[in-house]
LUMTI-788718 format. One record per residue (C-alpha): residue in one letter; residue number from 1; x, y, z. Coordinates in steps of 0.25 Angstrom, whole numbers, padded with zeros to 4 digits. Each point is the difference from the previous one (the first is absolute). Example, Ala and Ser with C-alpha at 12.3 -4.5 7.8 and 13.67 -1.06 7.14 Angstrom:
<atoms>
  code  pos     c1     c2     c3
     A    1   0049  -0018   0031
     S    2   0006   0014  -0002
</atoms>
This chain:
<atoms>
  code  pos     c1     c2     c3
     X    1   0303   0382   0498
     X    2  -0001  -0011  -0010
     X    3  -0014  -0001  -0003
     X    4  -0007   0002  -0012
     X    5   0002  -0005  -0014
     X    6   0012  -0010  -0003
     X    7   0011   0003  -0010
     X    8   0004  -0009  -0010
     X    9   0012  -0004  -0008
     X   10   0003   0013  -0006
     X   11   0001   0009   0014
     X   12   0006  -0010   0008
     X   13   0011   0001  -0011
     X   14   0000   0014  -0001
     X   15  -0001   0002   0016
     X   16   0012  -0009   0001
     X   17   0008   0007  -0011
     X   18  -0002   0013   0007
     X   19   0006  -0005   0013
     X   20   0013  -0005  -0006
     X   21   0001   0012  -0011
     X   22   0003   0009   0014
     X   23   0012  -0009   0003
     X   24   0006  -0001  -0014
     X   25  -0002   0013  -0006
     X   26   0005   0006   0012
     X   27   0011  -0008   0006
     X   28   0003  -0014  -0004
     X   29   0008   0004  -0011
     X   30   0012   0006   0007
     X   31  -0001  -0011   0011
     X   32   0002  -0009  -0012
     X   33   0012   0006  -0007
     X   34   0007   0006   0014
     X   35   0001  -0016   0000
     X   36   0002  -0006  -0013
     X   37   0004   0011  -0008
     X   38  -0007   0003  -0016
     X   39  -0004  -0015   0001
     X   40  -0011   0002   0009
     X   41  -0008  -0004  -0012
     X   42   0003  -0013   0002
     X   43  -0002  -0001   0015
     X   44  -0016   0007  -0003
     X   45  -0003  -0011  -0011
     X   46   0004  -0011   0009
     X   47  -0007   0005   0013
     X   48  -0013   0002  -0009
     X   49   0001  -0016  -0004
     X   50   0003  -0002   0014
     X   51  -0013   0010   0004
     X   52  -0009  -0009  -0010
     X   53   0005  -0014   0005
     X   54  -0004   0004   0014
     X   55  -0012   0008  -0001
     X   56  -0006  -0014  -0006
     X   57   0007  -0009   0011
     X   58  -0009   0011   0010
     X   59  -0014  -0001  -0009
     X   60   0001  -0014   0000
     X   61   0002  -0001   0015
     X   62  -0011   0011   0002
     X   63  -0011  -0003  -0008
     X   64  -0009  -0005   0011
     X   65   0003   0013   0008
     X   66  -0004   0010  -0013
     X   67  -0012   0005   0010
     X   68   0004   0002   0012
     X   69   0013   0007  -0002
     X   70   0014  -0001   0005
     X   71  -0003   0008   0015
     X   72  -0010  -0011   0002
     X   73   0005  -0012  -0004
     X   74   0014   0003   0008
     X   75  -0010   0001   0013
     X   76  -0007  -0013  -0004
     X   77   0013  -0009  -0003
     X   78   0010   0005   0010
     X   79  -0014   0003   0012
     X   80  -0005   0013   0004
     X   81   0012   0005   0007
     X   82   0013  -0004  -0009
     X   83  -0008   0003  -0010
     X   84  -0005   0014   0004
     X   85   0014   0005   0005
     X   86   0007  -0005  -0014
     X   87  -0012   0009  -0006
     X   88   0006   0011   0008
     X   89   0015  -0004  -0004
     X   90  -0005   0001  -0014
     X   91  -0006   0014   0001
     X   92   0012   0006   0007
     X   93   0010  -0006  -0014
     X   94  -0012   0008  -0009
     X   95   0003   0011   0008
     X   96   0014   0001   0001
     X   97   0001  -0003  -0016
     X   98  -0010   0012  -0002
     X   99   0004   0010   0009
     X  100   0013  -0002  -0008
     X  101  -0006   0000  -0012
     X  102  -0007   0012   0004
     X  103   0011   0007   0006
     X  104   0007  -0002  -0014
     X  105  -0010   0007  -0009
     X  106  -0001   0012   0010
     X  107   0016   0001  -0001
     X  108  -0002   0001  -0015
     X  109  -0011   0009  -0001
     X  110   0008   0010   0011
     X  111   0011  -0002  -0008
     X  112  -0006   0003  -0015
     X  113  -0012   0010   0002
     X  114   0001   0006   0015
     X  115   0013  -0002   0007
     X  116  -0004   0014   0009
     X  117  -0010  -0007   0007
     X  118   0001  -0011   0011
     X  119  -0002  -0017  -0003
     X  120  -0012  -0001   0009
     X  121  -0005   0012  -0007
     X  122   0001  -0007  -0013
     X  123  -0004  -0013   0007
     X  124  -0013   0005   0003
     X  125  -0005   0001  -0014
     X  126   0003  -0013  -0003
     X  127  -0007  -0006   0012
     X  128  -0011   0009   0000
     X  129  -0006  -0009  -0015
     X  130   0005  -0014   0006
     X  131  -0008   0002   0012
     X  132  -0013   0006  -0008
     X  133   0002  -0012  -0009
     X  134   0003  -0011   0011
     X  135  -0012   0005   0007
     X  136  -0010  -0001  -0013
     X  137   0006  -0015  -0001
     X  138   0003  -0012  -0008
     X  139  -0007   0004  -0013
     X  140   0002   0015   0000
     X  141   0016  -0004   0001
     X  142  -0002  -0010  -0012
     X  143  -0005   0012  -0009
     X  144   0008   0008   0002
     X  145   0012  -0009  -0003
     X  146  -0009  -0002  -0013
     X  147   0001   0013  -0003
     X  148   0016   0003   0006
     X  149   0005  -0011  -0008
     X  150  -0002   0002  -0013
     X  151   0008   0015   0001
     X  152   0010  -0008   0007
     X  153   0004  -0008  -0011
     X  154  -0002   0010  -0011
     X  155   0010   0008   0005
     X  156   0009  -0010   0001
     X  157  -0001  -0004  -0013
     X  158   0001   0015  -0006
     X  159   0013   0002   0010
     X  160   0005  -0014  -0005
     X  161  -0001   0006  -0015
     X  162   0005   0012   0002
     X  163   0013  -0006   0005
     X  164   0003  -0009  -0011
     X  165   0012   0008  -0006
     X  166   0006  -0001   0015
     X  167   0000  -0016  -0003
     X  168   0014  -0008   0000
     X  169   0001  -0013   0001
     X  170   0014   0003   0004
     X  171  -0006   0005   0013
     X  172  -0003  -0016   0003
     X  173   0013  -0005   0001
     X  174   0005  -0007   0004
     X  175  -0011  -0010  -0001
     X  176  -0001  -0005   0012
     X  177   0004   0011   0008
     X  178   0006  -0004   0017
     X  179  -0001  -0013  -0006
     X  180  -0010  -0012  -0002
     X  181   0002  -0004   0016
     X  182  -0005   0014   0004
     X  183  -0011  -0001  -0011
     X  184  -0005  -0012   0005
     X  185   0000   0004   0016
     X  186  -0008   0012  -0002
     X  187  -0008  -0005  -0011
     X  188  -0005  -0010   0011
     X  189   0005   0003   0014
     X  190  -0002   0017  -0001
     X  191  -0011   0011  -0002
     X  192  -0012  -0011  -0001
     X  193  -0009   0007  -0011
     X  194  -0011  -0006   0004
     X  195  -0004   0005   0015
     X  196  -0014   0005  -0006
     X  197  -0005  -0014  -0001
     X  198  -0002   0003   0015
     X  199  -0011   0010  -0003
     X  200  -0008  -0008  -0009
     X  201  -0001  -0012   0008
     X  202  -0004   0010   0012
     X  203  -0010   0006  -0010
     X  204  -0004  -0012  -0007
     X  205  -0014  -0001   0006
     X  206  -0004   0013  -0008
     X  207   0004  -0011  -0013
     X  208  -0011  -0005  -0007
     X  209   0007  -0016   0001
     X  210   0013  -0008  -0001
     X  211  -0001   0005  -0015
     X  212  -0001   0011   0001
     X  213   0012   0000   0010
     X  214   0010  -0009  -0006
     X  215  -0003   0006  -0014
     X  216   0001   0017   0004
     X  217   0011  -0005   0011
     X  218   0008  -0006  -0014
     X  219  -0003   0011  -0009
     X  220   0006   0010   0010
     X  221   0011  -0009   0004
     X  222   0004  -0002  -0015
     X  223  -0003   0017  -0003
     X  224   0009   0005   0011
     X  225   0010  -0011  -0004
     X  226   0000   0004  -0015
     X  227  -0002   0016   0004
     X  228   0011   0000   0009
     X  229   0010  -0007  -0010
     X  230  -0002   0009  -0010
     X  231   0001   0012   0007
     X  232   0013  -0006   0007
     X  233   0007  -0004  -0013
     X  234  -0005   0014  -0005
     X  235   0008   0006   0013
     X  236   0012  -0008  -0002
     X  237   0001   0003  -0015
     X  238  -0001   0014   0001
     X  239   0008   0003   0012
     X  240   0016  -0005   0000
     X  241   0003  -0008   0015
     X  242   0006   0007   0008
     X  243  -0008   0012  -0002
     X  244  -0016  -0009   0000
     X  245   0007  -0004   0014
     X  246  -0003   0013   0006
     X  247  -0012   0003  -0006
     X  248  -0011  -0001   0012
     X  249  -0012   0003  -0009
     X  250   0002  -0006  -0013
     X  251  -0014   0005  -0007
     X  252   0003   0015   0003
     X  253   0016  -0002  -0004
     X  254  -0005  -0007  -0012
     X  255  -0009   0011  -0003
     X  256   0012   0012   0001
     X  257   0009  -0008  -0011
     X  258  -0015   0004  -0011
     X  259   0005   0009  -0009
     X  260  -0010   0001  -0010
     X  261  -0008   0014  -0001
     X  262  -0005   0009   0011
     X  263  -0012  -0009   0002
     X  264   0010  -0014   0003
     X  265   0009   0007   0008
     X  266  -0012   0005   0012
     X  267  -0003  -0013   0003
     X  268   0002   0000   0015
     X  269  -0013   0005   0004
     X  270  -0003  -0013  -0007
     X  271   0008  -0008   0007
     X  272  -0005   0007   0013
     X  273  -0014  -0004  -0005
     X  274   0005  -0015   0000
     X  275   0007  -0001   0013
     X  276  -0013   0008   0007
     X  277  -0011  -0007  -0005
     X  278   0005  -0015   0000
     X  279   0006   0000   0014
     X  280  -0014   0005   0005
     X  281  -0006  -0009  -0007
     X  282   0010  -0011   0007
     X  283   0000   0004   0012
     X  284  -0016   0002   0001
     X  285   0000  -0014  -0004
     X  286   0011   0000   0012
     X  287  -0010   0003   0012
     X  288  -0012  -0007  -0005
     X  289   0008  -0014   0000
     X  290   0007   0005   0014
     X  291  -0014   0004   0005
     X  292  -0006  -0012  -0004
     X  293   0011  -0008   0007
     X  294  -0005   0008   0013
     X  295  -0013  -0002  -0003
     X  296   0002  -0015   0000
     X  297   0010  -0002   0011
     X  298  -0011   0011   0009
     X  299  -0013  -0009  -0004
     X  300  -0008   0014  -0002
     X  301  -0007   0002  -0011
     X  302   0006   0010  -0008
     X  303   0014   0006  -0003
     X  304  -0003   0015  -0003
     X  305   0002   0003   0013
     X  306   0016  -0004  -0002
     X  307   0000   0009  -0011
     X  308   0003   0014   0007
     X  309   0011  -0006   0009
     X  310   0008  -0009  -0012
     X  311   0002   0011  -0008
     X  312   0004   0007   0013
     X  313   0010  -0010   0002
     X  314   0006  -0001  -0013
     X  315   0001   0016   0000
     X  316   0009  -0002   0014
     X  317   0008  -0012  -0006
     X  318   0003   0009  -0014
     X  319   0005   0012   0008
     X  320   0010  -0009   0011
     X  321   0012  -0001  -0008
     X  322   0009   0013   0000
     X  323   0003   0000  -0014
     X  324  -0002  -0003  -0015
     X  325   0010  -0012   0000
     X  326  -0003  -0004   0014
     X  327  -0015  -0004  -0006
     X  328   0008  -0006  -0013
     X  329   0010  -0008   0011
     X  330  -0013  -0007   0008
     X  331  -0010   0000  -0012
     X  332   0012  -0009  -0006
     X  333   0001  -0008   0012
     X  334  -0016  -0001   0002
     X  335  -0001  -0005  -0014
     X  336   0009  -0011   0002
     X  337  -0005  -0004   0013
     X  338  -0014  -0002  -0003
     X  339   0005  -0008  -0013
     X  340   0001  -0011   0008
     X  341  -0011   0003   0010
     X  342  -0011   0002  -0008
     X  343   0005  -0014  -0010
     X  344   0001  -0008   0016
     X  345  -0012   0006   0006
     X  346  -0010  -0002  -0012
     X  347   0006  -0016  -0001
     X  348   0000  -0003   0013
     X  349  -0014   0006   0003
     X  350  -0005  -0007  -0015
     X  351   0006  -0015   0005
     X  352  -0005   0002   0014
     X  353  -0013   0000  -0006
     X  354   0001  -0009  -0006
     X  355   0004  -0011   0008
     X  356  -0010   0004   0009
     X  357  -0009  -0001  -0010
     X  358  -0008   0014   0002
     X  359  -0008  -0001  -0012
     X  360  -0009  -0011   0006
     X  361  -0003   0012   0010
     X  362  -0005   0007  -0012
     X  363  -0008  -0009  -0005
     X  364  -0008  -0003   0013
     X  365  -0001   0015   0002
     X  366  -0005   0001  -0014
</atoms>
């Protein structure tokens, strides 16, 4: 699934940037603000220096690794048996964070186009393109994130205009919102922003070398960081706290405050478009890293044959919660869960290998 020609700086960035943009435009925002009120700003600019510190503590640690990838290397440092059922731990978090995910954008396309027809209904139609873009793999998703992403951003950026007279610096204070102690906790301790640094190492070997790795996975980590503290300030200046508190899809709520002509003010579809195309793209990239995961900790040659039952699985995990804010309640817990699983996994798997020195393996083999 991960043959073919390597990507290089450029689409490691924008396949990172992809993954994380599902989580931010869609629902990090009011888990921020339902905790620190309008000063949620803050807490994204801080977490981003934080994401940056410790995405070039893990390149360093994994620079020998870059071509082997994550599913691999975790067999190799902790042997075939830990190692395989850690793979499987891994894919089982991936699944639970995209089933929510999934679930989430199925809630809100019910909600704002078709709310006379069923959630698996609508569920299918999303599933149907990841599991025709999984199955074309690695590359195919690549492009079309290539294409996906510069829309995404465009619209932001038109929707960011559009919604300057709504702007109050008023809306920010006070400054420091629940306070500096509840800034700092989940600035650090809460919502890791950064989960997606699973998927590129798992994905690495499709890279054309450490270079190419530590320079995409930097530019994605400091885009997404930069993206998403915009677009936060830019929530928190135009909605008063708080009313930004019960705002569960802040892009489309920003979009109904546009009052700006008949054009400006029908710009949900647009929104629609956004949500749709980047989590497909995300969770695409979802079920190629879990399938490669399966592939590794199976020893079989490919992981197409994953495919069919991931997407499967994901569909089943989306539609188990009985309601909208049941999926809200565990996607908020799942977040903060796999916050410290994924930063303890990945160090304890990169400092085993290292002690055991692994990367003299490598260079036998090589």
């Amino acid at each position: 699934m991960n043959g073919g020609k390597k990507i290089g700086p450029a689409s490691t960035a924008i396949l990172f940037l992809n993954l994380a943009m599902a989580k931010y435009l869609m629902v990090l925002p009011h888990f921020m603000v339902s905790e620190v009120g309008n000063s949620a700003w803050i807490v994204i600019f801080l977490k981003g220096l934080a994401a940056i510190g410790l995405f070039l503590l893990i390149a360093a640690l994994y620079k020998p690794y870059v071509g082997m990838g994550l599913g691999e290397l975790t067999r190799r440092a902790l042997t075939s048996p830990l190692g395989g059922a850690l793979n499987f731990i891994i894919v089982c978090v991936m699944l639970v964070r995209g089933g929510m995910l999934f679930r989430i954008l199925t809630e809100a396309l019910q909600t704002l186009e078709t709310d006379t027809v069923t959630i698996e209904y609508v569920g299918l139609f999303v599933l149907i393109p990841v599991l025709i873009c999984a199955l074309k793999g690695f590359n195919a998703n690549v492009n079309a994130s290539i294409l996906i992403l510069p829309f995404t951003v465009l619209s932001v950026v038109i929707i960011s205009v559009a919604l300057a007279p709504h702007y109050e610096v008023g809306n920010l204070m006070p400054i420091f919102g629940e306070g500096e102690g509840k800034i700092l906790e989940t600035a650090f301790l809460r919502f890791g922003g950064t989960f997606e640094l699973m998927y590129l190492m798992t994905l690495s070997r499709s890279m054309g070398d450490y270079k190419t790795f530590k320079r995409g996975g930097l530019i994605g980590v400091g885009a997404i960081s930069l993206f998403s503290f915009i677009f936060t300030l830019i929530y928190c200046l135009s909605v008063p706290y708080p009313v930004s508190k019960n705002f569960f899809f802040p892009l489309y709520q920003l979009t109904r405050m546009i009052k700006a002509g008949s054009f400006l003010q029908r710009m949900e579809p647009t929104v629609i478009f956004v949500w749709t195309g980047v989590i497909i793209c995300g969770l695409s990239t979802l079920v190629i890293a879990a399938a490669e995961l399966l592939k590794n900790t199976s020893g079989t040659k490919g992981g197409g044959g994953f495919v069919p039952l991931l997407v499967m699985i994901i569909f089943l995990v989306g539609v188990l919660p009985r309601s909208e804010l049941d999926t809200y309640g565990i996607y908020k817990v799942v977040v903060n869960i796999s916050h410290y699983f994924y930063i303890g996994v990945i160090l304890a798997v990169l400092l085993t290998a290292r002690l055991r020195k692994v990367e003299r393996g490598l260079a036998y083999e090589a």
